[in-house]
Jmol script that loads the backbone (N, CA, C; Angstrom):
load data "model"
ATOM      1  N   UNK A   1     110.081 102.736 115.119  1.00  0.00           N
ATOM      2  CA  UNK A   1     108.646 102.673 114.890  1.00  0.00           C
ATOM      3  C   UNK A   1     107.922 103.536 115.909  1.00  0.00           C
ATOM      4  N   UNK A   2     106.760 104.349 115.520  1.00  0.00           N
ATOM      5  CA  UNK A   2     105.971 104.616 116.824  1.00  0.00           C
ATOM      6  C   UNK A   2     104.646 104.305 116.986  1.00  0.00           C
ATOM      7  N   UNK A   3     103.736 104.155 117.469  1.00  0.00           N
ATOM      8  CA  UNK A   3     102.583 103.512 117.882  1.00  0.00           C
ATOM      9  C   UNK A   3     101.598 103.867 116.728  1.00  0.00           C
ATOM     10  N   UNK A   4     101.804 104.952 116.199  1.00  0.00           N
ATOM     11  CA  UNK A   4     100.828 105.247 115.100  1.00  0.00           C
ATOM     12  C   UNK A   4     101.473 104.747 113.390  1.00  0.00           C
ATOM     13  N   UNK A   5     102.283 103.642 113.238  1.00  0.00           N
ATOM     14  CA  UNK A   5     103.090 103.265 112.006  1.00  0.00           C
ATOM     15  C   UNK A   5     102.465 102.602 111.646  1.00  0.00           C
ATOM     16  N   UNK A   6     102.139 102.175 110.180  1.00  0.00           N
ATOM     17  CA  UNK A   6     101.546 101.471 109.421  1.00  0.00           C
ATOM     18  C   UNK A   6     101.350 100.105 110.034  1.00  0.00           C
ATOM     19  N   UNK A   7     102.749  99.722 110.087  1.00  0.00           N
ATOM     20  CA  UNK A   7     103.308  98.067 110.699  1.00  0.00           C
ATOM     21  C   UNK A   7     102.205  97.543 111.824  1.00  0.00           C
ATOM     22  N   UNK A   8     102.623  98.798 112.917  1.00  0.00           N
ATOM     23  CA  UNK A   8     102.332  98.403 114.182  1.00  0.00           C
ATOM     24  C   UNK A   8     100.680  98.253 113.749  1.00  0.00           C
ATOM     25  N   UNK A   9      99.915  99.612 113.544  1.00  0.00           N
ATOM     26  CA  UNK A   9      98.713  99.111 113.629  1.00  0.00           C
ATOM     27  C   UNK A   9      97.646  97.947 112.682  1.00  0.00           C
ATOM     28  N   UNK A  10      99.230  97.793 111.941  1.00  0.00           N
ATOM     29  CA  UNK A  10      98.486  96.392 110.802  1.00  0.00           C
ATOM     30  C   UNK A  10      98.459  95.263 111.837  1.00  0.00           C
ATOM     31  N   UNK A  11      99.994  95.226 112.669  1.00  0.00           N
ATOM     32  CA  UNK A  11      99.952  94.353 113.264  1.00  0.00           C
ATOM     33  C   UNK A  11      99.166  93.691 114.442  1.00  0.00           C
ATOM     34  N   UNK A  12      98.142  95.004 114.997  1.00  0.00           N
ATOM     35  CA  UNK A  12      97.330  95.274 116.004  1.00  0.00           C
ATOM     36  C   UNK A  12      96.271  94.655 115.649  1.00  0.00           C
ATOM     37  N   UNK A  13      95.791  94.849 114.408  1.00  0.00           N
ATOM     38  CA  UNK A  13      94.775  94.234 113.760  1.00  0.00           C
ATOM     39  C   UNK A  13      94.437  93.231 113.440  1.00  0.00           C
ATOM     40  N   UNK A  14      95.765  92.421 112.635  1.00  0.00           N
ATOM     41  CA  UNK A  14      95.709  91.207 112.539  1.00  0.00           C
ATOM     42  C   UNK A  14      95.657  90.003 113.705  1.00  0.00           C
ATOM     43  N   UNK A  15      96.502  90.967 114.672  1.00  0.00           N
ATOM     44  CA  UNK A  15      96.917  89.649 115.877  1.00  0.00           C
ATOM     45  C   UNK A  15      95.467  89.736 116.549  1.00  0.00           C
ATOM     46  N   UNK A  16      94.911  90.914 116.754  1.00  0.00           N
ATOM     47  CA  UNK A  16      93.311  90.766 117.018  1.00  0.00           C
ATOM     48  C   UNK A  16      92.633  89.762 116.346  1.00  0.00           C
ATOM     49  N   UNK A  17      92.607  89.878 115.213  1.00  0.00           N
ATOM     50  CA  UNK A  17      91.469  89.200 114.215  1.00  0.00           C
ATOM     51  C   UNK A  17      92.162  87.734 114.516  1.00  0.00           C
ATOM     52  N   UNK A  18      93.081  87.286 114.494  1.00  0.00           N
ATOM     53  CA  UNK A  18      93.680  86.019 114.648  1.00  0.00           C
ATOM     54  C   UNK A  18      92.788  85.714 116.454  1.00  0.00           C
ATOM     55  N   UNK A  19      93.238  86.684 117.073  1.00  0.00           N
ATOM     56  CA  UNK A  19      92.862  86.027 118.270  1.00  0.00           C
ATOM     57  C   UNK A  19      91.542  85.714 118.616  1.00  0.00           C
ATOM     58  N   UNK A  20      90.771  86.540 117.799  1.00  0.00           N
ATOM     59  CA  UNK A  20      89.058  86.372 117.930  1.00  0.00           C
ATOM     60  C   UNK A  20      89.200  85.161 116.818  1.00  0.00           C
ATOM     61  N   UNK A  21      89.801  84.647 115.641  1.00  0.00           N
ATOM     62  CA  UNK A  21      89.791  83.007 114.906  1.00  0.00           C
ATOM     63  C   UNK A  21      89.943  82.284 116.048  1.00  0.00           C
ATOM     64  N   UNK A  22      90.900  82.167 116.472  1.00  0.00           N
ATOM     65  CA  UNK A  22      91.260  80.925 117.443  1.00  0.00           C
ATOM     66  C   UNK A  22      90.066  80.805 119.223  1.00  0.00           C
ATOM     67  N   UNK A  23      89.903  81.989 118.977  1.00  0.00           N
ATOM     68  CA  UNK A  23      88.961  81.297 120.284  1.00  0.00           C
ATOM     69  C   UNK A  23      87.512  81.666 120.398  1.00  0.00           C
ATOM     70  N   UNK A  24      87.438  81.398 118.410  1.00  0.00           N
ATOM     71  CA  UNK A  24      85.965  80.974 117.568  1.00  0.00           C
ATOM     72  C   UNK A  24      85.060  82.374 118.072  1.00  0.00           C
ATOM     73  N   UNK A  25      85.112  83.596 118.349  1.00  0.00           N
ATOM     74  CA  UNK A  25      84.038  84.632 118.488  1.00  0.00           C
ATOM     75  C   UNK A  25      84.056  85.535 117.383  1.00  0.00           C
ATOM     76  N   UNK A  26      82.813  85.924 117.168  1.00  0.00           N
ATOM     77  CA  UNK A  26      83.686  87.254 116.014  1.00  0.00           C
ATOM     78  C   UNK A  26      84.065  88.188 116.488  1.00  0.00           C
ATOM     79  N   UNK A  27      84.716  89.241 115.341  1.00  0.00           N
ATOM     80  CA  UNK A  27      85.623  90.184 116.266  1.00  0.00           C
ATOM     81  C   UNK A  27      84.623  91.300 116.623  1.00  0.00           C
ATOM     82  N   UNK A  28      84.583  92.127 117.488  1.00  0.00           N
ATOM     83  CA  UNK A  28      84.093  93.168 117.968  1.00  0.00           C
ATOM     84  C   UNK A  28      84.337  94.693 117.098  1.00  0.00           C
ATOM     85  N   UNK A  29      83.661  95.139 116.117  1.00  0.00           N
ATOM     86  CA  UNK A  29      84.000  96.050 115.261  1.00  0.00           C
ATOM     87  C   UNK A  29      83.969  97.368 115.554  1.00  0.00           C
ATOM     88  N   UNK A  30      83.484  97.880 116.809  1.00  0.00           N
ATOM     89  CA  UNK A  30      83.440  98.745 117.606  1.00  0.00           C
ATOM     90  C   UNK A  30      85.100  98.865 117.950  1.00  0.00           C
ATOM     91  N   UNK A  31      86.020  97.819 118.170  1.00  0.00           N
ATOM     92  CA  UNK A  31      87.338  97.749 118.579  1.00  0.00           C
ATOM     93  C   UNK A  31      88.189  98.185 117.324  1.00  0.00           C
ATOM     94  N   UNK A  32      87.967  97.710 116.167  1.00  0.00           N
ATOM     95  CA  UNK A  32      88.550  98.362 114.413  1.00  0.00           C
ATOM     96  C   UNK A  32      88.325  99.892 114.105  1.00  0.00           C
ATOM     97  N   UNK A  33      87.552 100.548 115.250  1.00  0.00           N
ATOM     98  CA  UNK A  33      87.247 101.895 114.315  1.00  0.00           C
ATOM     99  C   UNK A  33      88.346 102.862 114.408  1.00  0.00           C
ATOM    100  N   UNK A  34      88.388 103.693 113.604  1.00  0.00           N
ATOM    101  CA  UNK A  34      89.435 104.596 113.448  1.00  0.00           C
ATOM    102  C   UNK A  34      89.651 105.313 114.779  1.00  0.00           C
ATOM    103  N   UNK A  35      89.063 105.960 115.082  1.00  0.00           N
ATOM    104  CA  UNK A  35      88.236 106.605 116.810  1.00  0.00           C
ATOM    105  C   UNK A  35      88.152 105.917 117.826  1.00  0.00           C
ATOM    106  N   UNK A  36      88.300 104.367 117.865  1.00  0.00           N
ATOM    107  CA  UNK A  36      88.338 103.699 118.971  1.00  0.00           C
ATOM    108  C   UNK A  36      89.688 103.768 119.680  1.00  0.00           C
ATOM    109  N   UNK A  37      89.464 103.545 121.234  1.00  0.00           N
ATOM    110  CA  UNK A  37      90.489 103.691 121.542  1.00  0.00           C
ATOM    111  C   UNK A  37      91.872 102.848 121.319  1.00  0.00           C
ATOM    112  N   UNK A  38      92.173 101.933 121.015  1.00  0.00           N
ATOM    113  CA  UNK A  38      92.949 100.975 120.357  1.00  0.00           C
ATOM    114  C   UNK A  38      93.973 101.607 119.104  1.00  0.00           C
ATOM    115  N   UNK A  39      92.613 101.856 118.260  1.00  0.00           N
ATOM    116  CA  UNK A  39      93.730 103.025 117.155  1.00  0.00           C
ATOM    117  C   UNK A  39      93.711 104.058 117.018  1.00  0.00           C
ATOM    118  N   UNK A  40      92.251 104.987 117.528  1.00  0.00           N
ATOM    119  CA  UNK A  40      93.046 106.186 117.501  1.00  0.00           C
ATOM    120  C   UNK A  40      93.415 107.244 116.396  1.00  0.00           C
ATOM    121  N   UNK A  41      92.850 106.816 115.099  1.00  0.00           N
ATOM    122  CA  UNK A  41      94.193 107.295 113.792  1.00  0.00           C
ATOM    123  C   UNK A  41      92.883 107.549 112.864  1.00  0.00           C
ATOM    124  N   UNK A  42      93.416 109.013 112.159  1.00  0.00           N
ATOM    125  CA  UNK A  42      92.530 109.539 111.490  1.00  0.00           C
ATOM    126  C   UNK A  42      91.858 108.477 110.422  1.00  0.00           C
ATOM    127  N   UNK A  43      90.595 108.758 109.979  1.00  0.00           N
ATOM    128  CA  UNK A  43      89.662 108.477 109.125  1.00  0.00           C
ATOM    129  C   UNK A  43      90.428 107.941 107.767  1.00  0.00           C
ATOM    130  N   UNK A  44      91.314 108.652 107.081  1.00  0.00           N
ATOM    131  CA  UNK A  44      92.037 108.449 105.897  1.00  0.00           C
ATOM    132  C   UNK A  44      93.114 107.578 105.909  1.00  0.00           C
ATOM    133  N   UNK A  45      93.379 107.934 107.339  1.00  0.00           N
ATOM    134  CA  UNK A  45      94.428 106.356 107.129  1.00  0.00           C
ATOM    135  C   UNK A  45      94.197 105.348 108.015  1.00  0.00           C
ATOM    136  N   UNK A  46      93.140 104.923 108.210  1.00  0.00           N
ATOM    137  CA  UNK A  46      92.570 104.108 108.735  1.00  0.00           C
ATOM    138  C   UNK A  46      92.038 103.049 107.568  1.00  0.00           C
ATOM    139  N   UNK A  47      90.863 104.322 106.657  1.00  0.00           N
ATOM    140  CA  UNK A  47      90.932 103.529 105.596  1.00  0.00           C
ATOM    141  C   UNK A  47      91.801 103.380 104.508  1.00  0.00           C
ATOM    142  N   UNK A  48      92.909 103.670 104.516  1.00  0.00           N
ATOM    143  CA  UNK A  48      94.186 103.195 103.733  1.00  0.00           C
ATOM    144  C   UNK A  48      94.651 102.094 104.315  1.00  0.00           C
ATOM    145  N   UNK A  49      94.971 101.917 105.570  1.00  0.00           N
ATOM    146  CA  UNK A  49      95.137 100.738 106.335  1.00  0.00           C
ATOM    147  C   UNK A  49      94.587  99.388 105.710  1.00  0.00           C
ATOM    148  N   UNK A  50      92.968  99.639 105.835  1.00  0.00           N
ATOM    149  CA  UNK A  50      92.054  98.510 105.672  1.00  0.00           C
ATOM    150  C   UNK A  50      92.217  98.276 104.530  1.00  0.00           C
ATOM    151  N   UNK A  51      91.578  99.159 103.275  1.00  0.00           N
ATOM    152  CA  UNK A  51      91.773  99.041 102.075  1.00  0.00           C
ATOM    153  C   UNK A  51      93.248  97.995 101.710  1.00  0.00           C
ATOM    154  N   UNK A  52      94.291  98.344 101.961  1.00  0.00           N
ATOM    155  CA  UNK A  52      95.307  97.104 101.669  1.00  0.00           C
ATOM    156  C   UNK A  52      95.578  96.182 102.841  1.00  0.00           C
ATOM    157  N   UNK A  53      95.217  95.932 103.682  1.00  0.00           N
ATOM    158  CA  UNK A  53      95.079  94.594 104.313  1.00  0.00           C
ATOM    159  C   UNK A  53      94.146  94.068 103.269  1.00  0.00           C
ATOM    160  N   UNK A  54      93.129  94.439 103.260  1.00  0.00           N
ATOM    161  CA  UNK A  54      92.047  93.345 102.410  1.00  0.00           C
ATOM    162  C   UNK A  54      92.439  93.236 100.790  1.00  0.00           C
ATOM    163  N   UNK A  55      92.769  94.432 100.382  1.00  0.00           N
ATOM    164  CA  UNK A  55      93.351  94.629  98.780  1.00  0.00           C
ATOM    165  C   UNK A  55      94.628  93.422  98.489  1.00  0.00           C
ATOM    166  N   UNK A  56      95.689  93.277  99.784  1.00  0.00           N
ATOM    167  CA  UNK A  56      96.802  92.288  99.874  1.00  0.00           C
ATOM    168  C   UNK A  56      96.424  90.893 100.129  1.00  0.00           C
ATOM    169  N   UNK A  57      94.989  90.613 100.676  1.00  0.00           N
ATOM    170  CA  UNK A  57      94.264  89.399 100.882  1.00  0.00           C
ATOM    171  C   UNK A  57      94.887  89.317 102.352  1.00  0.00           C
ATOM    172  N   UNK A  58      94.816  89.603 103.358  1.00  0.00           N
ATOM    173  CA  UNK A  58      95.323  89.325 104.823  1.00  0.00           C
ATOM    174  C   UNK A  58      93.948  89.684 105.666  1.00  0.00           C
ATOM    175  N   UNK A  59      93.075  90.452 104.960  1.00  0.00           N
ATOM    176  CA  UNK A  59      91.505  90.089 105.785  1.00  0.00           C
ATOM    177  C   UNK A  59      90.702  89.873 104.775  1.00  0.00           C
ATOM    178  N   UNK A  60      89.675  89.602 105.105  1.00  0.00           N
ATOM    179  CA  UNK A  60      88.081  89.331 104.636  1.00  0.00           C
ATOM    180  C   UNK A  60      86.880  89.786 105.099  1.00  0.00           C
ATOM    181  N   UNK A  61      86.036  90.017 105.012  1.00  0.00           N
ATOM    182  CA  UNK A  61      84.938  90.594 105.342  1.00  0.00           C
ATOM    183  C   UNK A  61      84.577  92.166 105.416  1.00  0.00           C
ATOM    184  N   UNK A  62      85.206  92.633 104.177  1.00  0.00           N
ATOM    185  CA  UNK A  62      85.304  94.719 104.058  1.00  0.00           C
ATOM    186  C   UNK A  62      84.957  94.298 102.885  1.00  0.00           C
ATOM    187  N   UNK A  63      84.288  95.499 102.807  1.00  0.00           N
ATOM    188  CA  UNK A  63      83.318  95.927 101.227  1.00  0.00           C
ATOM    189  C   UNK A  63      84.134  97.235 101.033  1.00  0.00           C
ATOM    190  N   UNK A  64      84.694  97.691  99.385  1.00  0.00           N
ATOM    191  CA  UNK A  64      85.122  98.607  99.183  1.00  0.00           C
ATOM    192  C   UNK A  64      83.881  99.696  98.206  1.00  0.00           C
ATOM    193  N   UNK A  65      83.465 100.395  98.569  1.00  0.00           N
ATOM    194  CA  UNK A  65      82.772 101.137  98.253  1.00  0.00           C
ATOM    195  C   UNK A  65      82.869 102.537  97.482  1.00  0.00           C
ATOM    196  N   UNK A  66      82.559 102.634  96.109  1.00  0.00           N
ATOM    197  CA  UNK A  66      82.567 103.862  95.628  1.00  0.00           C
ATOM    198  C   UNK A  66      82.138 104.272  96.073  1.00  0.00           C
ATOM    199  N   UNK A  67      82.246 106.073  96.004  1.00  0.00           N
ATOM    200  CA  UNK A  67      81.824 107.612  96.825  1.00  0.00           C
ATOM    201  C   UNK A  67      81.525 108.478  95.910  1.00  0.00           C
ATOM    202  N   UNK A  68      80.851 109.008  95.141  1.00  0.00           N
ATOM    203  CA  UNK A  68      80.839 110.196  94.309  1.00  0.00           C
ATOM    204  C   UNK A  68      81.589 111.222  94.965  1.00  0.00           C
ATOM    205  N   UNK A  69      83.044 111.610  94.154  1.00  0.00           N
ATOM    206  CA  UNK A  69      83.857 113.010  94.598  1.00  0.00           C
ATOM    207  C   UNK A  69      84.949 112.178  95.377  1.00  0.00           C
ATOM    208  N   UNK A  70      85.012 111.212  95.726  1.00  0.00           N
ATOM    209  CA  UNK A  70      85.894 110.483  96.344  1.00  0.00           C
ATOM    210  C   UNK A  70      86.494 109.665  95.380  1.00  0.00           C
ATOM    211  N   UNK A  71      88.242 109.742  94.942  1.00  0.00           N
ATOM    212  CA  UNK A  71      89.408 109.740  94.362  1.00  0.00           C
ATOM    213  C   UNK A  71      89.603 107.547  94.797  1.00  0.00           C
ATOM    214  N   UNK A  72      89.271 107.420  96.254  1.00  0.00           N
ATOM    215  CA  UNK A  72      89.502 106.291  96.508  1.00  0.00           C
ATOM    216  C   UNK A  72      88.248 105.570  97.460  1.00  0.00           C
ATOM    217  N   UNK A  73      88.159 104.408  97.299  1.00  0.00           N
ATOM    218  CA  UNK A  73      86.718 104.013  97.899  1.00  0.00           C
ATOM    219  C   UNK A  73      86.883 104.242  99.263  1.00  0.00           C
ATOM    220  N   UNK A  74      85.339 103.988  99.473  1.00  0.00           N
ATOM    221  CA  UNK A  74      85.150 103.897 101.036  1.00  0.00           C
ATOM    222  C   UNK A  74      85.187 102.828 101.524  1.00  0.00           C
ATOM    223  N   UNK A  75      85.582 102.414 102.992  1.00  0.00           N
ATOM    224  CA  UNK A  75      85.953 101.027 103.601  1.00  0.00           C
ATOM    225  C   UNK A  75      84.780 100.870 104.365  1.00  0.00           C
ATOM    226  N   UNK A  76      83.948  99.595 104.040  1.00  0.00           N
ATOM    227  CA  UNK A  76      83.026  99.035 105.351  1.00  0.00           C
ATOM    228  C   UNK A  76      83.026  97.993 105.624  1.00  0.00           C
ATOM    229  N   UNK A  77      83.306  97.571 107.011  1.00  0.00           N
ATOM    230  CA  UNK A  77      83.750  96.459 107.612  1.00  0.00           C
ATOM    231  C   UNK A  77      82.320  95.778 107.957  1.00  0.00           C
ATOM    232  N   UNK A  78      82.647  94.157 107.760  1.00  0.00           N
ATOM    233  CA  UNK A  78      81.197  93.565 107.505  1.00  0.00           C
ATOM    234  C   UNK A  78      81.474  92.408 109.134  1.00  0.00           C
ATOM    235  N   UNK A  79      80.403  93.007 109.166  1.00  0.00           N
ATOM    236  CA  UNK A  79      80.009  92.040 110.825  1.00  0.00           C
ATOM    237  C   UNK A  79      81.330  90.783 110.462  1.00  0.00           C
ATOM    238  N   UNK A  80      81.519  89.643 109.446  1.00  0.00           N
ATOM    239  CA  UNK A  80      82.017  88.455 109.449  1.00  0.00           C
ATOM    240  C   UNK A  80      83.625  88.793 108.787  1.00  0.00           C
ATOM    241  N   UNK A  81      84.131  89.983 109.269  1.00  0.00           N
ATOM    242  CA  UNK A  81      85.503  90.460 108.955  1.00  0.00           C
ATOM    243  C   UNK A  81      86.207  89.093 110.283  1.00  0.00           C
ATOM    244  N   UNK A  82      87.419  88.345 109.348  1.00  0.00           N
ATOM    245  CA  UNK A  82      88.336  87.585 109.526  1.00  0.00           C
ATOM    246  C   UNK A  82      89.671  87.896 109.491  1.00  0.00           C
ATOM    247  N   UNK A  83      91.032  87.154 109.431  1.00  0.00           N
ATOM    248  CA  UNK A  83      92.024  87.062 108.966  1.00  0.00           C
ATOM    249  C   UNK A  83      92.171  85.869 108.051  1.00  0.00           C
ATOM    250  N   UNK A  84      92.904  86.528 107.161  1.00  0.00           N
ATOM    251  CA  UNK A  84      92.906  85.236 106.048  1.00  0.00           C
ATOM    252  C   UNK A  84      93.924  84.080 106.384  1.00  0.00           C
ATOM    253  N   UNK A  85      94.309  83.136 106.149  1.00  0.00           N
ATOM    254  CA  UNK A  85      95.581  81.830 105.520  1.00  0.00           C
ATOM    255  C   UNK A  85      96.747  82.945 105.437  1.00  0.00           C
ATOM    256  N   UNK A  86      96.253  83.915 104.602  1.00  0.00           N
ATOM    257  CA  UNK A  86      97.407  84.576 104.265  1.00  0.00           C
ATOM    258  C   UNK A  86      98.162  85.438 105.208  1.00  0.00           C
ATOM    259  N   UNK A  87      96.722  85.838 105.821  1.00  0.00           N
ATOM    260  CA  UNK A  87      97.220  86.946 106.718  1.00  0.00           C
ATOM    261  C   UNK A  87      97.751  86.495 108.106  1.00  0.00           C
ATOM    262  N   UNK A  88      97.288  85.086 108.637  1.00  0.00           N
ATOM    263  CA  UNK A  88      97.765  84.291 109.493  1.00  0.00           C
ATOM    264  C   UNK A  88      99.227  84.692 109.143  1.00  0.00           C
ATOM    265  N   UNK A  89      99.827  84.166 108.093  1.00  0.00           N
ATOM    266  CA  UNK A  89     101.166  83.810 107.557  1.00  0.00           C
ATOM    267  C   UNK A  89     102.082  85.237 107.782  1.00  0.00           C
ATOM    268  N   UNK A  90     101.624  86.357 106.683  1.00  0.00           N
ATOM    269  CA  UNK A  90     102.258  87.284 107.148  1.00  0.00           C
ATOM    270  C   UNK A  90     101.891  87.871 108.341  1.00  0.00           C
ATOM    271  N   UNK A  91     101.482  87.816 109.650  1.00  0.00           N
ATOM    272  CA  UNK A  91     101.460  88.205 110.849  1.00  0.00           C
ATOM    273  C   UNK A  91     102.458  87.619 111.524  1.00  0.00           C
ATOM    274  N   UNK A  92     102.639  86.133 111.206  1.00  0.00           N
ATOM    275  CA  UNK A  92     103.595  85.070 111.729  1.00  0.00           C
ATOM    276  C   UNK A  92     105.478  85.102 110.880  1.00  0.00           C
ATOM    277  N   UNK A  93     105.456  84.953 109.614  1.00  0.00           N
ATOM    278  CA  UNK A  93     106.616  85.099 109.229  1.00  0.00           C
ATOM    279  C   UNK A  93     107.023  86.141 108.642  1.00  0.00           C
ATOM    280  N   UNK A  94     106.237  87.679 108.429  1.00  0.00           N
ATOM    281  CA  UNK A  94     106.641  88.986 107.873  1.00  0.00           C
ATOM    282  C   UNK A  94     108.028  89.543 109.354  1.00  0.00           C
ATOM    283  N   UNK A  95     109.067  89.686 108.616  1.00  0.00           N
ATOM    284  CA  UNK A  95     110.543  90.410 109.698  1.00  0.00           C
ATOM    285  C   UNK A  95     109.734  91.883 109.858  1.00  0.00           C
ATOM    286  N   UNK A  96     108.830  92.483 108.914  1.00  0.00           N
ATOM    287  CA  UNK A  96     108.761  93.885 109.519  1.00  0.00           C
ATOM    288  C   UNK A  96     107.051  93.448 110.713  1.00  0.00           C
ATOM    289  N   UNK A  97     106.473  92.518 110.654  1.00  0.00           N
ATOM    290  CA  UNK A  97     105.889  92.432 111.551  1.00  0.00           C
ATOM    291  C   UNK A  97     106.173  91.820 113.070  1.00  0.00           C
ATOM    292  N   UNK A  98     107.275  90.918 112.726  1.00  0.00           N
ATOM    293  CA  UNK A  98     108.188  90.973 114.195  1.00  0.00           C
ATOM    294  C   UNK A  98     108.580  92.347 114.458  1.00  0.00           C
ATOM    295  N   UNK A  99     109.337  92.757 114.081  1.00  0.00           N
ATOM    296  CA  UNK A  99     110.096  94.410 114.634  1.00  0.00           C
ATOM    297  C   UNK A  99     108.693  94.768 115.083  1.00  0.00           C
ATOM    298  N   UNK A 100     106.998  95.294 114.675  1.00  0.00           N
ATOM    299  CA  UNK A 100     106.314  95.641 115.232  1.00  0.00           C
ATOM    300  C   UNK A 100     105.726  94.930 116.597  1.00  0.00           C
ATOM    301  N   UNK A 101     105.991  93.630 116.629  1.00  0.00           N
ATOM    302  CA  UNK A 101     105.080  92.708 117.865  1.00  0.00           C
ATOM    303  C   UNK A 101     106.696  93.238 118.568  1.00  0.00           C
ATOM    304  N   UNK A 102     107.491  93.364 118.724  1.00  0.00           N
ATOM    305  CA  UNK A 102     108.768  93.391 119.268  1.00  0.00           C
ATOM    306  C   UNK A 102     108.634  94.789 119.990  1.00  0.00           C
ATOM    307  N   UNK A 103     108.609  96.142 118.930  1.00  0.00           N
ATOM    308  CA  UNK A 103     108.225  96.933 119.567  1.00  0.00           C
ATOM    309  C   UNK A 103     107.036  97.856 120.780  1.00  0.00           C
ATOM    310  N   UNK A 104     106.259  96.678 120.552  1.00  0.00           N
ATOM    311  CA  UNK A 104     104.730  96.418 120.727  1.00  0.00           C
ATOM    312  C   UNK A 104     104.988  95.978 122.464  1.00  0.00           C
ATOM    313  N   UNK A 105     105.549  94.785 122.271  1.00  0.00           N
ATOM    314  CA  UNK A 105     105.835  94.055 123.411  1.00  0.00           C
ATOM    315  C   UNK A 105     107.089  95.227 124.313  1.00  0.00           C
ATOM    316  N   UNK A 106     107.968  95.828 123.782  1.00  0.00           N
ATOM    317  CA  UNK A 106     108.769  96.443 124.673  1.00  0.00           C
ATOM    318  C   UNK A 106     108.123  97.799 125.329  1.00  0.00           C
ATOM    319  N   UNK A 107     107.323  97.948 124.567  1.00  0.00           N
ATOM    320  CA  UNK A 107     106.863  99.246 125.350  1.00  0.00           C
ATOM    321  C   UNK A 107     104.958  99.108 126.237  1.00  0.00           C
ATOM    322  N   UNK A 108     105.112  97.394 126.330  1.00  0.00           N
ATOM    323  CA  UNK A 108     103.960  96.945 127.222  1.00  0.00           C
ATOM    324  C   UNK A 108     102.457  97.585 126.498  1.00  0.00           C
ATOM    325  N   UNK A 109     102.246  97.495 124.886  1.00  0.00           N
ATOM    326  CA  UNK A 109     101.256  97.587 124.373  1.00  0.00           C
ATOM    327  C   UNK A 109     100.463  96.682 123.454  1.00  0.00           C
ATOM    328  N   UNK A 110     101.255  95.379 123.858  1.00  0.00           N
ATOM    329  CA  UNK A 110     100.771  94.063 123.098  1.00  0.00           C
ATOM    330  C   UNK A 110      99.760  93.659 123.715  1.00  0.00           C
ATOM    331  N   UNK A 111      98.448  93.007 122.869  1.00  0.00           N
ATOM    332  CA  UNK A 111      97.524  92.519 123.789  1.00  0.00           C
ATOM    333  C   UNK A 111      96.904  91.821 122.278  1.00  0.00           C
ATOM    334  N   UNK A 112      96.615  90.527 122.597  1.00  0.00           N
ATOM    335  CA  UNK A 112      96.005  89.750 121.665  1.00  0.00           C
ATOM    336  C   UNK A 112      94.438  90.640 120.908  1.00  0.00           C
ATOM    337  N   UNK A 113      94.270  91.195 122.014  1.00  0.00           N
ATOM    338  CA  UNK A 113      92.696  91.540 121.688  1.00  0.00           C
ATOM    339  C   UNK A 113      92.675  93.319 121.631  1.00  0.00           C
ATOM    340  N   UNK A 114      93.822  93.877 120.796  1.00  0.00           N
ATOM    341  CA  UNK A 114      93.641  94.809 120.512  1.00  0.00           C
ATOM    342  C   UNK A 114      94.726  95.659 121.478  1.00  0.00           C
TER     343      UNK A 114
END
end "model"
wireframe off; spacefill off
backbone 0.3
color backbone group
């Protein structure tokens, strides 16, 4: 895996959004942007990212937005973006999201909050 893989930064996301559930704040959306330092990762797959976290039901609070000339919507993240039941679950029992918290953790880039 390397720091910019689907996995990892799904997994970055979710364990964020989980960690802002559990200790009741909302999440900081300035920390989700493509450009922030956290991810880092172009515009298009950023919103490919989002688009199926929320499309798979593992977040809540993104509006998918048609674009005139644009093939696939646009992603906007809504102040009350969560993790779902679901997404709790696959963060917790998905094997390819262990291998990412695993790889995450070995190379000292795990952090609940992004």
């Amino acid at each position: 895996m390397a720091r910019d893989d689907y996995f990892v930064i799904a997994y970055r996301i979710l364990a964020y959004l989980y960690a802002c559930l559990k200790e009741g704040k909302p999440a900081d959306i300035s920390r989700l942007n493509e450009d922030s330092e956290e991810l880092n990762i172009s515009c298009r797959y950023w919103e490919y990212i989002f688009r199926h976290l929320y499309g798979d039901g593992y977040i809540e609070g993104v509006s998918l937005l048609t674009v005139a000339g644009q093939q696939t919507p646009a992603v906007k993240i809504e102040r009350s973006i969560m993790i779902t039941p679901k997404g709790i679950e696959y963060l917790q029992e998905n094997s390819t999201m262990a291998k990412a918290k695993k790889f995450l953790k070995d190379f000292k880039d795990i952090t609940p909050c992004l």
